[in-house]
C-alpha positions in Angstrom: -53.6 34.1 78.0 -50.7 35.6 79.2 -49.0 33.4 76.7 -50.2 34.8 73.8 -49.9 38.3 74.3 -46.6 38.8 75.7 -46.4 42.0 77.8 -45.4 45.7 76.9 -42.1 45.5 78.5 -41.1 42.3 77.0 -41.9 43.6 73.6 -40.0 47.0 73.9 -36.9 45.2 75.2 -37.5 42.5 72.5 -37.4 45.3 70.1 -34.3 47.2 71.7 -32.6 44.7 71.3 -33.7 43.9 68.2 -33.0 47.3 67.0 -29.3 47.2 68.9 -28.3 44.1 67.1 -29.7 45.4 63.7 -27.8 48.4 63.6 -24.4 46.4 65.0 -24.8 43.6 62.3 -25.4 46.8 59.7 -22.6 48.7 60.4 -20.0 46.0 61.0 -21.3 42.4 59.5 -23.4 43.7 56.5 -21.3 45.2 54.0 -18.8 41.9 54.4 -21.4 39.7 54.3 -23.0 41.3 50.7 -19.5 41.6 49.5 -18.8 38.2 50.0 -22.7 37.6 48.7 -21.6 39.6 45.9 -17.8 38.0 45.5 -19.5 34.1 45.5 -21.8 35.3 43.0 -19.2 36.9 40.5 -17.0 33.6 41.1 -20.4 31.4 40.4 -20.9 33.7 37.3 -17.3 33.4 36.3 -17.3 29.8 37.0 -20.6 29.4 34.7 -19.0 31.3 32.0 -15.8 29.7 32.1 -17.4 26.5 31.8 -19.7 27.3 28.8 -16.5 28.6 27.7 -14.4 25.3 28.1 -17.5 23.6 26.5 -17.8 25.5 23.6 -13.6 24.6 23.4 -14.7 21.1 23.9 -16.6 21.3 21.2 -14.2 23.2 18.6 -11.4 20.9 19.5 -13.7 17.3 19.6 -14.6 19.5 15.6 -10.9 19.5 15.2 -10.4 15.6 16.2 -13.0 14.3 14.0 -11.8 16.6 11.0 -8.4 15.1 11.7 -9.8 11.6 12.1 -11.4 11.9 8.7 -7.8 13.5 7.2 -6.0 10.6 8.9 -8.5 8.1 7.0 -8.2 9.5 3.9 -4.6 9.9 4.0 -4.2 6.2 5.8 -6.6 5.0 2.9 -4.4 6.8 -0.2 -1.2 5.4 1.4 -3.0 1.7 1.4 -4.0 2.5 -2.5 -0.5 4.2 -4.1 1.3 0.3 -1.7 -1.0 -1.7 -3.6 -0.9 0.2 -6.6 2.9 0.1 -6.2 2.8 -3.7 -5.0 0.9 -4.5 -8.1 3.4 -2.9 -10.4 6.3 -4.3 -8.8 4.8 -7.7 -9.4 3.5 -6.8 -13.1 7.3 -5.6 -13.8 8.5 -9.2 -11.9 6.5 -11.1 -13.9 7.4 -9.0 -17.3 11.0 -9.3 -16.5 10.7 -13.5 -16.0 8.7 -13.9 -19.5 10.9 -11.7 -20.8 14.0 -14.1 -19.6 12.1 -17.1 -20.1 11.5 -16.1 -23.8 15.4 -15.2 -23.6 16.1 -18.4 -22.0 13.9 -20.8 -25.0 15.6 -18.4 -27.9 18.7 -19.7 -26.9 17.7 -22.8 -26.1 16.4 -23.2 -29.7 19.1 -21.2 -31.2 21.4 -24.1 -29.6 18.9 -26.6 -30.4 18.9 -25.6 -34.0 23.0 -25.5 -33.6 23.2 -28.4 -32.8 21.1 -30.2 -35.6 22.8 -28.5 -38.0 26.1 -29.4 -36.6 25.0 -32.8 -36.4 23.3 -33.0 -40.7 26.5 -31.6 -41.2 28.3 -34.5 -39.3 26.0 -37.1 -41.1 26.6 -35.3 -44.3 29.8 -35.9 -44.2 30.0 -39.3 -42.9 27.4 -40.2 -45.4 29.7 -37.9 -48.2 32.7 -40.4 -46.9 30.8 -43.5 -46.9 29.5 -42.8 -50.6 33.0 -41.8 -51.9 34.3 -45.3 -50.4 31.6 -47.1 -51.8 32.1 -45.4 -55.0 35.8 -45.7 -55.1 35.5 -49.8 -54.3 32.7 -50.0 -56.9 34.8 -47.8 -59.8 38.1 -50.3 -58.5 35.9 -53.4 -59.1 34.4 -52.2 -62.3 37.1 -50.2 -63.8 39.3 -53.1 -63.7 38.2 -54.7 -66.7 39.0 -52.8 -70.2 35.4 -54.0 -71.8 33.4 -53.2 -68.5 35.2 -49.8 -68.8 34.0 -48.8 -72.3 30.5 -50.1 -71.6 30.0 -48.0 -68.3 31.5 -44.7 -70.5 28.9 -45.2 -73.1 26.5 -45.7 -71.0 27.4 -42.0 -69.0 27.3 -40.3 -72.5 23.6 -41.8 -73.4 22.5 -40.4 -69.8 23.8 -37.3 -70.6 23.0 -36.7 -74.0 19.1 -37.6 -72.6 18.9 -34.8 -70.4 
């Protein structure tokens, strides 16, 4: 039993000593102990708020990104519309300027065309004019050489004229 219920002695020493090392660890290890209870709990505290601080950040700059992303889309998608626009316009004003040099080109060649078909009616005019004046001089020789052949061919001219 003797176990159980320690003696008086042993409990009063137990307690001095107690006692002894309470006041010791009071006067010289408590107050550094709290303040460094007290220091690691104002560094988790400022640790805790710096972090909801850098998360709200986090979030205000991740806002930021997406509302540049979305200006950066809009912008990258005008700059693909005003190139096609301006790609579409280029070709338009290409293929303007080749029918308008095509048509240029066929006037000419028409102009030219018609040049030379009149040059060449005239030239065939004129042969033709030559030819006839030949023909007519040889057929005037042949039939103007005889006197009665003469007369007959001038009356004949005045009956033609007086019909018309």
């Amino acid at each position: 039993m003797q176990l159980l219920l320690p003696g008086l002695g042993l409990i009063v020493w137990t307690l001095l000593a107690f006692l002894i090392v309470f006041f010791i660890l009071r006067k010289f290890a408590w107050k550094p102990i709290l303040a460094s209870l007290k220091e690691r709990e104002t560094g988790i505290a400022t640790s805790i708020a710096s972090a909801e601080q850098m998360k709200i950040e986090m979030a205000q700059i991740r806002n930021e990104n997406e509302v540049l992303l979305a200006s950066a889309r809009d912008e990258r998608a005008r700059i693909i519309k005003e190139a096609k626009v301006a790609s579409d316009k280029m070709i338009s004003d290409a293929k303007e300027k080749a029918r308008v040099e095509f048509d240029r080109i066929v006037a000419d060649a028409q102009g030219a065309i018609q040049q030379q078909k009149n040059a060449a009616l005239t030239d065939v005019k004129n042969q033709i004019g030559k030819l006839v004046i030949e023909v007519s001089e040889k057929v005037l020789r042949r039939e103007l050489a005889n006197s009665n052949e003469q007369e007959g061919y001038i009356n004949q001219l005045a009956e033609t004229v007086k019909l018309n």
